[in-house]
C-alpha positions as CSV (number, residue, x, y, z in Angstrom):
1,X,0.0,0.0,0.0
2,X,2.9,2.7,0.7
3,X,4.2,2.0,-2.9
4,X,1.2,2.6,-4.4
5,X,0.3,6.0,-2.1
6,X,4.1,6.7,-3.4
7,X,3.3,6.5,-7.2
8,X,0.2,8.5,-6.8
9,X,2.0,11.2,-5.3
10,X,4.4,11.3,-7.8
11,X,1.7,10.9,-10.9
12,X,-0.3,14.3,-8.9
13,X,3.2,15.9,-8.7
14,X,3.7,15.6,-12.2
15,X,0.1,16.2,-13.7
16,X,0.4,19.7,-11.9
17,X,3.6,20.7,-13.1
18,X,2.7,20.1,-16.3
19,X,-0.7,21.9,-15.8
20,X,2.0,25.0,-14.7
21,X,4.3,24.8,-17.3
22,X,1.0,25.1,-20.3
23,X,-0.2,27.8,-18.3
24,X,2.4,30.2,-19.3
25,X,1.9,29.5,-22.9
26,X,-1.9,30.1,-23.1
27,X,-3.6,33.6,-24.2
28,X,-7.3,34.5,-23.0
29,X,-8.4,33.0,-25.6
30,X,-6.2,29.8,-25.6
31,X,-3.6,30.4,-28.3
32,X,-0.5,30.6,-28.0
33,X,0.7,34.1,-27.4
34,X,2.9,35.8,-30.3
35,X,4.5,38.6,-28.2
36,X,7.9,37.6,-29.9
37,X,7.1,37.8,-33.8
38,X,5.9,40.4,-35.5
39,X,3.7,39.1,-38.6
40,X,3.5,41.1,-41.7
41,X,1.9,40.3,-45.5
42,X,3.8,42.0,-48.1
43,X,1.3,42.4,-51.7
44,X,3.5,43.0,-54.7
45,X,2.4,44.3,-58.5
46,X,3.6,42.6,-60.4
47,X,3.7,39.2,-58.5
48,X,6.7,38.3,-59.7
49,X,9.1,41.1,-58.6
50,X,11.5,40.1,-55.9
51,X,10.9,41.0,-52.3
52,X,13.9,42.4,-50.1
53,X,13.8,42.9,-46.5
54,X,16.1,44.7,-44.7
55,X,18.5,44.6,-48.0
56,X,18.4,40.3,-48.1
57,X,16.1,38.3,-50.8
58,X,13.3,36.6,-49.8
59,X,12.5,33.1,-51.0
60,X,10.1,32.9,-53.7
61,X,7.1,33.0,-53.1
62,X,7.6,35.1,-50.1
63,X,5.5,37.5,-50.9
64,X,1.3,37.1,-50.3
65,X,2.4,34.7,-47.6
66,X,2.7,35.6,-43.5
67,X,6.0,37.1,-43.2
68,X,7.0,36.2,-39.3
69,X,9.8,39.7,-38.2
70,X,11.3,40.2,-35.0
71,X,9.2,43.4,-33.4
72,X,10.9,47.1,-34.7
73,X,11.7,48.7,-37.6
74,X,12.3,47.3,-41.1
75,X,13.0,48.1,-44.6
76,X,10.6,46.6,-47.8
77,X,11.6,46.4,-51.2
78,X,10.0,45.4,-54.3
79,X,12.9,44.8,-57.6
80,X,11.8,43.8,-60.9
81,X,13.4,44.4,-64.0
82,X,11.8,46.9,-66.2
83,X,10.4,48.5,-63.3
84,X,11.7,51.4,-61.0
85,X,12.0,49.7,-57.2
86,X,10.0,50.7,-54.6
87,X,10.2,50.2,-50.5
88,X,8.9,51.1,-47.2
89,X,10.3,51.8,-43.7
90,X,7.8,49.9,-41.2
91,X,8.0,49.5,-38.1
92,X,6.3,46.3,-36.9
93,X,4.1,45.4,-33.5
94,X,4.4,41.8,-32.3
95,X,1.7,39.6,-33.0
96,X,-0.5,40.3,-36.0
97,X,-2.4,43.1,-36.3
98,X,0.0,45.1,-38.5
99,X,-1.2,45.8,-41.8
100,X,-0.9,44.5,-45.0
101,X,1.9,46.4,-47.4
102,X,1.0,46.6,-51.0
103,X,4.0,48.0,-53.6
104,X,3.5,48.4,-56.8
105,X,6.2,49.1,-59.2
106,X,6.0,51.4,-62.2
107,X,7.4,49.9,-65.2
108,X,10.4,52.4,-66.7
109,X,11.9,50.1,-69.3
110,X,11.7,46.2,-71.1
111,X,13.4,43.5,-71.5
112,X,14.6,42.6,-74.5
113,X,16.7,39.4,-75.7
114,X,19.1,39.0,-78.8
115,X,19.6,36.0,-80.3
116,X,22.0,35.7,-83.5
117,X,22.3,31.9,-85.4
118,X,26.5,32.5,-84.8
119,X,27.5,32.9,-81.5
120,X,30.9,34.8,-82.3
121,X,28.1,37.7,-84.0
122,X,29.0,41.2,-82.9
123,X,25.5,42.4,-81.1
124,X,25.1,46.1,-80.5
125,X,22.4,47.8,-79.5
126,X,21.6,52.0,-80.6
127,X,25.2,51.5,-82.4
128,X,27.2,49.8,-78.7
129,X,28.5,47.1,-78.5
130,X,26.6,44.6,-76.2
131,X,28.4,41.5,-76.7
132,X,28.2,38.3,-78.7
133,X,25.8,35.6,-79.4
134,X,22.9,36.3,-77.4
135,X,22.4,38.9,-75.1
136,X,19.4,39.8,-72.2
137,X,18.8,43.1,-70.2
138,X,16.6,45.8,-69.7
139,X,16.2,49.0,-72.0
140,X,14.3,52.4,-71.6
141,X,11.1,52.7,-72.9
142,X,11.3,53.8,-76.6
143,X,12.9,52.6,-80.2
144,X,16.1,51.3,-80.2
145,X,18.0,49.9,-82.8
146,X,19.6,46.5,-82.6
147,X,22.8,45.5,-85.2
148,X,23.6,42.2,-85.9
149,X,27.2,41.9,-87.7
150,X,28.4,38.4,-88.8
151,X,31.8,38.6,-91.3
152,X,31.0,41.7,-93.4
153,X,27.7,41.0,-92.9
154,X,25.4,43.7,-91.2
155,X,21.6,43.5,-90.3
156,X,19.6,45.7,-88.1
157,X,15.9,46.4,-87.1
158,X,14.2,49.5,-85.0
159,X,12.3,47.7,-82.0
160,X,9.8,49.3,-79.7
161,X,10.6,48.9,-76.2
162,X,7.0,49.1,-74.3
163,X,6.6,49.4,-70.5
164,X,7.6,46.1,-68.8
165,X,7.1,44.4,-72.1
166,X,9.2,41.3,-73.1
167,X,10.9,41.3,-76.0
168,X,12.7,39.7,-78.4
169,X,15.2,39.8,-81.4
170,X,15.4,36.6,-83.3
171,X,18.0,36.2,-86.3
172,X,16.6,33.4,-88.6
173,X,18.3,31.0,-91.0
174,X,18.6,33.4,-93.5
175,X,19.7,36.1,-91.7
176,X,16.9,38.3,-91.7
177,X,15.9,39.3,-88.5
178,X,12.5,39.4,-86.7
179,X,10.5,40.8,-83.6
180,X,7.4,40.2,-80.8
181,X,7.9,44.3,-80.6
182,X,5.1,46.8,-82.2
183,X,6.4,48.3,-85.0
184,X,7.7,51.4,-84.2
185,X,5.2,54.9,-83.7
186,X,2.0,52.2,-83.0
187,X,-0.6,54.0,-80.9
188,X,-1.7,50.2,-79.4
189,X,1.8,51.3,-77.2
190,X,1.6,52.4,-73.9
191,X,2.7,55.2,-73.1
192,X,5.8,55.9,-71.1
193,X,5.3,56.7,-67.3
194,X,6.7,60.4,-66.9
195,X,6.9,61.2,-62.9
196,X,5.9,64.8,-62.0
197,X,8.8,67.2,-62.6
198,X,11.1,68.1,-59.5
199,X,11.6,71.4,-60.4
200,X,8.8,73.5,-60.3
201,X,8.6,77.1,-62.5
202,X,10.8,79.6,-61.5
203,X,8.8,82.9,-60.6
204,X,9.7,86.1,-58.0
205,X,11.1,89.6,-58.1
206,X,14.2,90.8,-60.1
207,X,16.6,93.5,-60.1
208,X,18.9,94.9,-63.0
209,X,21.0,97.8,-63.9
210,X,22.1,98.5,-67.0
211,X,24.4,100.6,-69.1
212,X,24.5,101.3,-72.4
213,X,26.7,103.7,-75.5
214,X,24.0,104.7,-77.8
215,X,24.3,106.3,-81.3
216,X,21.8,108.3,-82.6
217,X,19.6,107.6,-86.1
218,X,18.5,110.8,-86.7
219,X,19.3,114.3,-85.9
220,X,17.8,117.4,-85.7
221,X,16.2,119.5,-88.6
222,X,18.7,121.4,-91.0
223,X,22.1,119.9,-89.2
224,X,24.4,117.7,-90.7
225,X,26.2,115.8,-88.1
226,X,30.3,115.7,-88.3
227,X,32.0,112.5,-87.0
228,X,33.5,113.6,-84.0
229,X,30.9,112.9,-81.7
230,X,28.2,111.1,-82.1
231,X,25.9,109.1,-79.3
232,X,26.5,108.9,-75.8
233,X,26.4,106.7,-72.8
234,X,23.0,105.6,-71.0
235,X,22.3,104.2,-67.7
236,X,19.3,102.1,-66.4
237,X,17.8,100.7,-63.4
238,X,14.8,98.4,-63.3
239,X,13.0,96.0,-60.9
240,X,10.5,93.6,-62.1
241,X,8.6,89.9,-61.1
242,X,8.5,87.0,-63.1
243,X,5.1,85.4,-62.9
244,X,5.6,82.8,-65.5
245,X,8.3,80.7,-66.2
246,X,8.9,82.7,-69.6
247,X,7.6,86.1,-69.3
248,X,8.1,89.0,-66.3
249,X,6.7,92.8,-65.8
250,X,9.2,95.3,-64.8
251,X,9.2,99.2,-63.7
252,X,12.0,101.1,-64.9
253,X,13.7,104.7,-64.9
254,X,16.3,105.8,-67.1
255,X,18.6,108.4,-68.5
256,X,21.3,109.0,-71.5
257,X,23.0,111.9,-72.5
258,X,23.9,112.3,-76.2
259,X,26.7,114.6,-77.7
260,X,26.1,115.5,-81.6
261,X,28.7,117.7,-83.4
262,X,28.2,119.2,-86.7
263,X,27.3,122.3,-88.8
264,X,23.9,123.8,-89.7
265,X,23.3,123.4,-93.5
266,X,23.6,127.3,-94.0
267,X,27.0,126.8,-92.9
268,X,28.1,127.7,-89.2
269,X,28.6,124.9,-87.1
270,X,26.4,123.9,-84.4
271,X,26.4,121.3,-81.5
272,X,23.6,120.5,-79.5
273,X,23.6,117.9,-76.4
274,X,20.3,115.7,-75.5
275,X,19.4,114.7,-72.0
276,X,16.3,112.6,-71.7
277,X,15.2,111.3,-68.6
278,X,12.1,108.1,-69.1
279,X,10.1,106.0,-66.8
280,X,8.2,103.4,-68.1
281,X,7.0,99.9,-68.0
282,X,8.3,96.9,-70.1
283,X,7.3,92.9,-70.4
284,X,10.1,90.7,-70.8
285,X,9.9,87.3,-72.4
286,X,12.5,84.3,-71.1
287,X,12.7,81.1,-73.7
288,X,12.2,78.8,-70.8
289,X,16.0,77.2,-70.1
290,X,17.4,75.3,-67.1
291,X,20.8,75.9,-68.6
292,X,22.8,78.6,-67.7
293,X,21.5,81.1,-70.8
294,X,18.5,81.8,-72.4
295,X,17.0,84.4,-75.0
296,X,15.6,87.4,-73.9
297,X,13.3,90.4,-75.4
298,X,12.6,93.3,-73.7
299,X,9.5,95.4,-74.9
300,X,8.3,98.2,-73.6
301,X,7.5,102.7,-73.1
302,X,7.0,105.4,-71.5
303,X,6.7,109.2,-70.7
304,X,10.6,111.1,-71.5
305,X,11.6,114.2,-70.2
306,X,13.8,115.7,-73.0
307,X,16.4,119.0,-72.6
308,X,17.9,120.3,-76.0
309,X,21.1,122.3,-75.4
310,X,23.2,124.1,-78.6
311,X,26.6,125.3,-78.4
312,X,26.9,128.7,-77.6
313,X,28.0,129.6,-80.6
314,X,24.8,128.5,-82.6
315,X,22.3,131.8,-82.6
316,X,19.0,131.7,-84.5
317,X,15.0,131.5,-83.6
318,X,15.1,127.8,-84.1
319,X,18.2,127.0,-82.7
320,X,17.4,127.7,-79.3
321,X,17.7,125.6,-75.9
322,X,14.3,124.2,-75.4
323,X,12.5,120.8,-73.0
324,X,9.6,119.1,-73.3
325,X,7.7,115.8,-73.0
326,X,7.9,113.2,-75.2
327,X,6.5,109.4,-75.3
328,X,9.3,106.8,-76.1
329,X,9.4,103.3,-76.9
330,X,12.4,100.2,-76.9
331,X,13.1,96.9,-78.1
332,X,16.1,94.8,-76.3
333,X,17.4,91.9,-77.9
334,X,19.5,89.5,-76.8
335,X,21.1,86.7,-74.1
336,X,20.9,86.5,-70.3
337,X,23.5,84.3,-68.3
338,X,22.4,83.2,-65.0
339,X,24.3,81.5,-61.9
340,X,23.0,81.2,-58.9
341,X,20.6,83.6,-58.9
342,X,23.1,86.1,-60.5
343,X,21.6,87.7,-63.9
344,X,23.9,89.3,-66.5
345,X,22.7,90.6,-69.9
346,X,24.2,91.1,-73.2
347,X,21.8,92.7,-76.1
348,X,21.2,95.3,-78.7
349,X,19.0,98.4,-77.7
350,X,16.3,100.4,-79.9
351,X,14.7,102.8,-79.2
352,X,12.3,105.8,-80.8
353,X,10.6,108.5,-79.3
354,X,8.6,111.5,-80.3
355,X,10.0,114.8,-80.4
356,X,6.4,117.0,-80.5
357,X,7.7,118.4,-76.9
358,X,10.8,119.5,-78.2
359,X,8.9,122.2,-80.3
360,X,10.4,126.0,-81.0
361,X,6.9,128.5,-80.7
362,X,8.7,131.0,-83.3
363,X,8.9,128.6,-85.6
364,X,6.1,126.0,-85.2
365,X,7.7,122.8,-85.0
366,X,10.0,120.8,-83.3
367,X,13.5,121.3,-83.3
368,X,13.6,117.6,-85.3
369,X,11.2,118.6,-87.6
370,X,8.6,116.1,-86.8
371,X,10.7,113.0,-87.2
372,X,11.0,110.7,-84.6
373,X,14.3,110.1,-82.9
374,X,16.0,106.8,-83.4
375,X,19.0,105.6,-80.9
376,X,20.4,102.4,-81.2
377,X,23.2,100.7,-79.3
378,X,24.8,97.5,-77.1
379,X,23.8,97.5,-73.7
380,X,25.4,95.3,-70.4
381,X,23.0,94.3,-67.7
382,X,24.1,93.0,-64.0
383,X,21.1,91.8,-61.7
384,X,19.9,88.8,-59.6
385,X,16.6,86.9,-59.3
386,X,15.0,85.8,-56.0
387,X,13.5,82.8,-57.4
């Protein structure tokens, strides 16, 4: 009887450790607990593309299947050829209530294969060299021409690379060569995926100041102008705002002083000086560039302040000093330079501007007869663009 109270003790003894030990093991609700593995399903378009985590590859058929992760942070990436990768930074709760991750890849290129019937064939592809016999790999989206050279033999053919497409270049036994491609320019072809641009249009407020040597077109009534001197410098200063990416509005003030010597057609000689002060307004137009120069075309007018001055030597009704108002307009041709935000200008100058203001009340007309004046002349500009 005290063996079998013995054995009986022991069996109790054991039943209850082992009652214990499951205890630990057991949720709630009965499972077993996962508070050591974090479980994640990764969805990948297209299927087949190869799934990286934390920069190893996965097994295939990884993917649509429970991933089981330590708990923390991990990196998900979906690499196919013909398709720009893709990934994720999770981090990942134990157990399994994290999410499902879907990548999908956009395609960016195809595959294409080359076979030639003579393995020792030169294969090149958009006139490079490739390699020989048969080669595989992944081309942008487009045409592309691919050159088979046997001997002194040379074939080619323009295939159309579509978005993830698989292709396929097959040299026959006569040499010809043939293609699962569209023919090139089909609209059945997708078309290439084009990502939003990075940069977006350059707009904001400029600042400029110019200088310029102009030379008059046209002088004043009855004078014939000697070549000693003839133009003058200018000066400029202008702010303005681009509101597109190819045209901007500017405010400007200006001034030039123009020297002219000559004689009057009756014979004494006579030199007069010009001073015109202008403001106006101008629209510029910028060929849209991100290089470091672009075309430029300034247009634009205004109100000008004009002072006639003649040599003291010149007497006569009509051949006195005399101001007024004028209306002027310009044209500016040429090419702007820009480097970090630093501007500078190289163009051609016209301008032409009434002379009604300029007018002698002895006489009855203006001291130009009517005409318009015409200047003309290179011109530097130095600026910088907040943009």
């Amino acid at each position: 009887m005290g063996f079998l109270a013995g054995v009986a003790a022991l069996a109790l003894v054991s039943f209850a450790a082992a009652q214990s030990s499951g205890a630990g093991d057991l949720g709630a609700s009965g499972e077993v607990s996962e508070s050591g593995k974090a479980y994640l399903t990764v969805l990948l378009d297209p299927s087949e593309a190869l799934l990286y985590i934390d920069g190893d590859l996965q097994p295939a058929g990884s993917a649509d299947n429970i991933l089981v992760l330590s708990p923390g942070e991990h990196r998900i990436e979906a690499r196919f050829g013909g398709y720009a990768s893709v990934w994720r930074v999770l981090t990942l709760r134990a157990g399994r209530q994290n999410e499902a991750l879907k990548l999908k890849l956009r395609p960016t290129g195809g595959v294409l294969t080359i076979y030639a019937l003579d393995q020792a064939a030169t294969l090149e592809i958009d006139a490079k060299p490739v390699g020989q016999g048969q080669w595989e790999g992944v081309l942008p989206i487009g045409v592309h021409t691919v050159r088979i050279t046997d001997g002194d033999k040379s074939r080619q053919l323009a295939v159309m690379i579509t978005p993830a497409g698989e292709h396929q270049v097959i040299q026959e036994q006569h040499g010809e060569l043939r293609t699962n491609s569209p023919p090139p320019g089909s609209s059945s072809v997708s078309r290439p995926y084009r990502p939003p641009l990075t940069n977006p249009p350059r707009q904001g407020f400029y600042v400029h100041g110019y200088g310029v040597l102009l030379t008059p077109v046209t002088s004043a009534v009855d004078h014939e102008r000697s070549d000693r001197v003839h133009g003058g410098p200018g000066g400029s200063l202008r702010i303005g705002y681009r509101f597109l990416e190819w045209v901007g509005a500017e405010l400007l003030v200006q001034y030039s002083a123009l020297s002219v010597t000559g004689a009057l057609l009756t014979g004494p000689d006579a030199d007069y000086d010009l001073g015109s002060a202008r403001v106006g307004a101008a629209f510029r137009l910028m060929v849209p560039s991100r290089t470091v120069v672009r075309f430029i075309a300034t247009l634009g007018g205004g109100p000008v302040f004009d002072i006639l001055s003649w040599a003291p030597s010149t007497s006569g009704t009509a051949y006195q000093d005399i101001d007024g108002w004028n209306g002027f307009g310009q044209l500016e041709l040429g090419v702007q330079f820009e480097w970090v935000g630093l501007l500078a200008d190289f163009a051609v100058q016209t301008a032409m501007q009434s002379t009604g203001g300029l007018a002698v009340a002895e006489v009855g007309q203006s001291a130009f007869g009517g005409r318009p004046m015409i200047t003309i002349g290179p011109m530097l500009g130095l600026g910088y663009g907040f943009w």
